[in-house]
C-alpha positions in Angstrom: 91.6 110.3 63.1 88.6 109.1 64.3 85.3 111.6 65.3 85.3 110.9 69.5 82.5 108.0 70.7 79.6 109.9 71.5 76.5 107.3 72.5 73.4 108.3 71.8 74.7 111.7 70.1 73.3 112.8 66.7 75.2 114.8 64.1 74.4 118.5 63.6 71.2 119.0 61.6 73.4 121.9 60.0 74.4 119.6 56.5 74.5 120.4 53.2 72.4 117.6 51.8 69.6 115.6 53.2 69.0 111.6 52.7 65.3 111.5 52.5 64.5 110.2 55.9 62.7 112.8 57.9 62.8 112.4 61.3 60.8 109.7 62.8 60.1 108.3 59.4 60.4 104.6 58.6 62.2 104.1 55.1 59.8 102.4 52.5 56.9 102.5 54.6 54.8 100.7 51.6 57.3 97.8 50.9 57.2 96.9 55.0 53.7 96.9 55.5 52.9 94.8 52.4 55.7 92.5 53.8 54.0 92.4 57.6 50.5 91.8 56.2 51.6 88.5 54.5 50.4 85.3 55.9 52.8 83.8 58.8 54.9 86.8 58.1 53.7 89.5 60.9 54.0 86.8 63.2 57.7 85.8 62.6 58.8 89.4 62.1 56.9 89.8 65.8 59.2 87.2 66.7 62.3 88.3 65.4 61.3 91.6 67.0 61.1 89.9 70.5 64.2 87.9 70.3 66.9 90.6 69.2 66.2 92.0 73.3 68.4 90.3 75.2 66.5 90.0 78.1 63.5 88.0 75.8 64.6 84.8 77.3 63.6 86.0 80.6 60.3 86.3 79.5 60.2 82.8 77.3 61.5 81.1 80.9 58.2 82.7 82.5 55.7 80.5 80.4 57.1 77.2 81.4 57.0 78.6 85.0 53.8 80.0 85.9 52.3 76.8 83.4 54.9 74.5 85.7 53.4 76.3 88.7 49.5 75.7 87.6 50.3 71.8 87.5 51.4 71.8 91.1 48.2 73.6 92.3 46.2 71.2 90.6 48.2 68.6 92.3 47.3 65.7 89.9 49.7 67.4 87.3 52.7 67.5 90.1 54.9 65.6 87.8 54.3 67.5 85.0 54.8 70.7 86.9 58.1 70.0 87.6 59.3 69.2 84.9 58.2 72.4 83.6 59.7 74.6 86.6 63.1 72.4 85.7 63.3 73.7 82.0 62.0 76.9 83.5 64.9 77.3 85.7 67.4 76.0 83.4 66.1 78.6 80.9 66.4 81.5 83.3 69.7 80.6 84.1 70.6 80.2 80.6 69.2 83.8 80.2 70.8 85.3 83.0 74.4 84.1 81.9 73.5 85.2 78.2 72.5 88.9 80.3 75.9 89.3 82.1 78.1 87.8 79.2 76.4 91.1 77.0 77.1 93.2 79.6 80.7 92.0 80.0 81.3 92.5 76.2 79.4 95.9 76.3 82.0 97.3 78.8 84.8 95.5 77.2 84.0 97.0 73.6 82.3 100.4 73.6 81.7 102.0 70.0 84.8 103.2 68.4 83.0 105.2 66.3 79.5 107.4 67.1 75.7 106.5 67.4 73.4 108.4 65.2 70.0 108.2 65.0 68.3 107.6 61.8 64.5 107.3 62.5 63.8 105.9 66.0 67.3 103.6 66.0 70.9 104.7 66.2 73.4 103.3 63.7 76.9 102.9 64.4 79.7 105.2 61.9 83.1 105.1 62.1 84.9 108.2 60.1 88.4 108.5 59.6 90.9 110.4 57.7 91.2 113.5 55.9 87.9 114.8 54.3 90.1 117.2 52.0 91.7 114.1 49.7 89.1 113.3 47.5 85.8 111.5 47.8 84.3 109.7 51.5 84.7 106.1 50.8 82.3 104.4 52.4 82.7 100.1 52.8 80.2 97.5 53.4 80.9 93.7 53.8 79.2 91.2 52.4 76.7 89.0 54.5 75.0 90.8 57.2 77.8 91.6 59.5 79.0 94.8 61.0 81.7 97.5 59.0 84.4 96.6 61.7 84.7 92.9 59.2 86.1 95.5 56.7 88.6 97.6 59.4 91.4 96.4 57.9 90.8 97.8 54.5 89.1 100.5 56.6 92.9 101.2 58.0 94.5 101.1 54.6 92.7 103.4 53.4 92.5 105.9 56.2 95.4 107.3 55.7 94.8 108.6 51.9 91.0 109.5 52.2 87.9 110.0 54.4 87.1 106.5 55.7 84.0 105.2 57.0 82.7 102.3 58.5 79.1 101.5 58.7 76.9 99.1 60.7 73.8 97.9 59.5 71.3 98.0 61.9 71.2 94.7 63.7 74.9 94.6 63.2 78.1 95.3 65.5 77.2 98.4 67.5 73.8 99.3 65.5 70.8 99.3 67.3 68.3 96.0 66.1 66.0 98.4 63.8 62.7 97.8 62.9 61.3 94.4 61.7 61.3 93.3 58.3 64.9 94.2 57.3 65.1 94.4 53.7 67.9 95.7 51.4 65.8 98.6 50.3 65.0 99.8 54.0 68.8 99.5 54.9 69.7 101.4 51.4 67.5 104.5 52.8 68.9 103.9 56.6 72.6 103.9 55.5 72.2 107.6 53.5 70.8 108.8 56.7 73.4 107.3 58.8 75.9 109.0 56.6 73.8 112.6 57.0 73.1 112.5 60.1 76.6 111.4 61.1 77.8 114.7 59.7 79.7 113.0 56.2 79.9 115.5 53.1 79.4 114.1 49.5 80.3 113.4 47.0 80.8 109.0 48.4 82.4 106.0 46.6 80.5 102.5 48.1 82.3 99.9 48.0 80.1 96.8 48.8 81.5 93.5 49.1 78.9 90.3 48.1 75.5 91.0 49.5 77.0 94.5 50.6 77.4 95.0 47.5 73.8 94.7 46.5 72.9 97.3 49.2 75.4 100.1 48.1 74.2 99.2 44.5 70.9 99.7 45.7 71.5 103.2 47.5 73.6 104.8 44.6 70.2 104.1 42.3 68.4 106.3 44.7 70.6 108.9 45.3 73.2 109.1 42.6 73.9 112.5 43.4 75.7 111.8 46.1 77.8 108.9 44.5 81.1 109.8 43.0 81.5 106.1 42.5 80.5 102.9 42.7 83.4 100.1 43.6 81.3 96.1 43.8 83.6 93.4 44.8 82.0 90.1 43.4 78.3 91.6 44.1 75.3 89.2 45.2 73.9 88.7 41.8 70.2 89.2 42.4 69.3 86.6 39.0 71.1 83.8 40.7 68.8 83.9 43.8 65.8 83.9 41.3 66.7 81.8 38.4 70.1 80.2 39.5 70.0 76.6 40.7 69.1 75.9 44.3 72.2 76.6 46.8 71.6 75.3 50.3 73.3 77.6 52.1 71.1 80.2 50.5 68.1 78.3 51.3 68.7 77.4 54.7 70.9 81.3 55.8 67.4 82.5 57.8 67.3 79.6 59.8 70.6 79.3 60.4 70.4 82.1 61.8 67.6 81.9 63.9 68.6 79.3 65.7 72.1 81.0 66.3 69.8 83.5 68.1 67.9 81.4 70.0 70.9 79.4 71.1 72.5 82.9 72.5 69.8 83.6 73.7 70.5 81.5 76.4 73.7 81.5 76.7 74.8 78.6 74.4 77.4 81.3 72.5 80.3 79.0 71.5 83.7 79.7 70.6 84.8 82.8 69.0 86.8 82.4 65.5 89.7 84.6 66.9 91.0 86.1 70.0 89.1 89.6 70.0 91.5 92.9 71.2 89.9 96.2 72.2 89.3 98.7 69.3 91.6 101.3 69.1 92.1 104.3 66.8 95.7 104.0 66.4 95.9 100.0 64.8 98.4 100.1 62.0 97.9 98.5 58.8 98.8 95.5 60.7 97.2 96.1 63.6 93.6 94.6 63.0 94.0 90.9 63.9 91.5 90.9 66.2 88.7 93.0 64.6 87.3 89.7 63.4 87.2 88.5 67.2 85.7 91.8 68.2 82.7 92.0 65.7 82.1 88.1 66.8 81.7 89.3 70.3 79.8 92.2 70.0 77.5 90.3 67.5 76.6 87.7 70.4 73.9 89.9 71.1 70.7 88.2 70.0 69.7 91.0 67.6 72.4 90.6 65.2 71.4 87.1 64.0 67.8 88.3 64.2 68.5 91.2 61.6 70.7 88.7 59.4 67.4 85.9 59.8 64.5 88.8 58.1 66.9 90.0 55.7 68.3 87.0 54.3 64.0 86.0 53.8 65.0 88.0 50.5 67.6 85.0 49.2 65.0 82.6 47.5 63.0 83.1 44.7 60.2 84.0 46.4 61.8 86.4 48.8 63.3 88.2 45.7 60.0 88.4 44.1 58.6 90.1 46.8 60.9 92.6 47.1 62.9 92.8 43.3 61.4 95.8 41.8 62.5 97.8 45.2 65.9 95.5 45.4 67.0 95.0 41.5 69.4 97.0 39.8 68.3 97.2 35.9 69.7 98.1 32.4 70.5 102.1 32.9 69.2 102.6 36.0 72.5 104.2 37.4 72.9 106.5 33.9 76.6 107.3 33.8 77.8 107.1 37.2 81.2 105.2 37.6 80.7 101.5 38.2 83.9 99.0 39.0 82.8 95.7 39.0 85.8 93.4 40.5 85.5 89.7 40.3 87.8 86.7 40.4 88.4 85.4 37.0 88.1 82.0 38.1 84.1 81.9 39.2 84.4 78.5 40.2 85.3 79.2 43.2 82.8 79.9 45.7 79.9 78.1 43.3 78.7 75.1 45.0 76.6 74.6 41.9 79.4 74.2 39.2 81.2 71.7 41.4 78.2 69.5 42.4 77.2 69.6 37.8 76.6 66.0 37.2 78.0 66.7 33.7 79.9 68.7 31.6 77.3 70.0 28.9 75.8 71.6 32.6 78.7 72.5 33.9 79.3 74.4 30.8 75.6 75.7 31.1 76.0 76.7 35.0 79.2 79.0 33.8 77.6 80.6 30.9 75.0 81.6 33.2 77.0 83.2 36.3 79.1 84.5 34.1 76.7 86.7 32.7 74.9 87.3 35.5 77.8 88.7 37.7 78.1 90.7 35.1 74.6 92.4 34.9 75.8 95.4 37.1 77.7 96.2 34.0 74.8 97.2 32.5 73.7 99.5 35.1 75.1 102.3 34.0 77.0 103.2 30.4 80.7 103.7 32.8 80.8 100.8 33.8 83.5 98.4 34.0 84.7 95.0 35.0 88.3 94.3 37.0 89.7 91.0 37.5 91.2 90.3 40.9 94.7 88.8 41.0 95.0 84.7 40.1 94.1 82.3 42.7 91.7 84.6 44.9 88.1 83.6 45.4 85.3 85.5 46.2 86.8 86.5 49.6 89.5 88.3 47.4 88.9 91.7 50.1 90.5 89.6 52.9 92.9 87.5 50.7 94.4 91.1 48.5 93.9 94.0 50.7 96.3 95.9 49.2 94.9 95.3 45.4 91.2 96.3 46.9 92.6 99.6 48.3 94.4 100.7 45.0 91.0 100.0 43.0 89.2 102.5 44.9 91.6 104.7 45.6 91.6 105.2 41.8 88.2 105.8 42.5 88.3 108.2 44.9 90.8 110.1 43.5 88.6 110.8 40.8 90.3 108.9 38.5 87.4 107.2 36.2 88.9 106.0 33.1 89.5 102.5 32.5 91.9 100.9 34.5 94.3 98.7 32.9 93.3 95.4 34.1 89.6 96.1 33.4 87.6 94.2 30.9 
């Protein structure tokens, strides 16, 4: 079952292997300061900084009151001055409500799993199950959410192998981190979560989507500790570079700024589902309202501040900047163990092939996310691709739980050869 909740308490140093990060070190010290030094980038990353404390919009409500109070002195700006001390006060109140609705959801939802600190900033790990059946599998959903999106394969699998759960910082119980996030810095954090959190190798990651890119990324650097390597539909880095524009690419970072401003002060919205308390002893059926749970804990401002820097990486240009730290290439993972599971009808999920104004493009548009989903492949010479059951999407982990677990448990379990249903 799972290690006890210990805030704030850091593994035993005593471990057998070591992730790189030494204490107090920030992970790819070089690739962040070229990042902060670009032009208009210190000064949003400064932002992004400020906004992921909750009690920021305390201080934003201060600069429309003490300008609001100025006017009044003056006394020919009285007008103007109020108006100011109005959206002063309606920001503080704002604030204050966003203040005691963290704190509600803070009591209501403690970690399930322990705090570890990997560098200046804990990170949230969940372990479960018995280390003695085979490799650690560790999961990461796609997006930028936190490890409890993937509890209920988490639960599954518990029960035939060490289990973990991991939140990115910025993410469910994770402290916000330092600003940029990148894929490269969160690579290097999760090792060190995994260390410092007391987890043996040899792992299998299992990353789902843009997960996926970051486990990828994390078995290059330390494929000794990777007994496998399970992708479920992977964030293909050449379709962010090359691929036709995608809006919801395009516009993710400002999405999610404005999803932190707007809980900033208190304008949270509904919740997807009704959230129930974590506990250790949820069945396989028993995770309905994990989704509603990572929702509220993830109306703190910092986890749509993380998502807003790292998703600066899904344009062209954001790739550029950061590929030759990001991108997996031909080789680069030798002979390690590489499942690549995708739906067999890549439709699905591609706003581009559905919005082709003809057929010779439509024809183009498959051609070329078909091969470049399948660029992981050449990663590493064992490397394989499995089709997920007919009719699932790129969501296939939430859609065929079942079907996900058996894939990795063949992992796990050491068993490397090809399955049948890979291609």
């Amino acid at each position: 079952m799972a290690d006890a909740p210990c805030a704030g308490d850091d593994a035993s140093a005593d471990t057998a292997w070591s992730s790189g990060l030494e204490e107090g070190a920030t992970p790819n010290s070089d690739v962040l300061k070229e990042e902060r030094m670009r032009p208009g980038s210190r000064a949003i990353h400064l932002a992004l900084a400020l906004l992921s404390r909750d009690w920021a919009g305390l201080l934003v409500a201060l600069l429309p009151a003490v300008a609001g109070a100025w006017c009044v002195t003056l006394g020919r700006l009285s007008v103007v001055g109020a108006v100011l001390l109005v959206v002063a006060a309606v920001l503080c109140a704002g604030s204050v409500r966003h203040l005691v609705h963290v704190g509600r959801i803070g009591r209501r939802y403690p970690p399930p799993g322990r705090m570890v600190d990997v560098g200046g900033h804990r990170m949230h790990v969940l372990a479960e199950g018995d280390r003695a059946a085979g490799s650690t599998v560790v999961w990461m959903p796609g997006g930028h959410v936190g490890g409890y999106a993937m509890l209920h394969l988490h639960v599954l699998m518990r029960q035939q192998a060490r289990s973990v759960l991991v939140d990115r910082p910025g993410t469910g119980w994770s402290d916000p981190g330092t600003f940029p996030r990148t894929t490269a810095t969160e690579a290097v954090e999760l090792l060190a979560a995994l260390e410092r959190s007391g987890e043996k190798p040899p792992f299998v990651l299992v990353g789902h989507s843009f997960g996926g890119l970051l486990v990828a990324n994390a078995a290059r650097r330390r494929p000794d500790l990777v007994a496998g390597l399970v992708l479920l539909d992977p964030t293909p880095p050449d379709v962010i570079t090359f691929g036709p524009p995608v809006p919801a690419l395009r516009h993710a970072a400002y999405g999610q700024l404005w999803k932190a401003v707007r809980h900033l002060f208190g304008l949270h919205g509904r919740r997807r589902t009704h959230a129930t308390a974590p506990r250790r002893e949820e069945g396989p059926t028993g995770t309905d309202g994990a989704v509603g749970v990572l929702d509220a804990v993830e109306s703190r401002t910092r986890a749509a501040c993380a998502a807003a820097s790292i998703f600066r990486e899904l344009s062209p240009q954001g790739m550029a900047r950061v590929g030759w730290q990001t991108v997996l290439h031909d080789g680069d993972l030798g002979s390690l163990p590489v499942m690549v599971v995708v739906p067999g009808d890549l439709t699905e999920g591609e706003e581009a092939l559905t919005a082709a104004g003809d057929r010779d493009e439509a024809v183009r548009l498959r051609r070329f996310y078909t091969t470049a989903r399948g660029r992981y492949l050449t990663t590493s010479s064992r490397a394989w691709r499995v089709l997920s059951p007919e009719g699932t999407g790129h969501n296939f982990p939430d859609e065929v739980p079942a079907f996900v677990v058996d894939v990795v448990r063949s992992m796990a379990g050491g068993h490397h050869t090809r399955p049948p249903s890979a291609r």
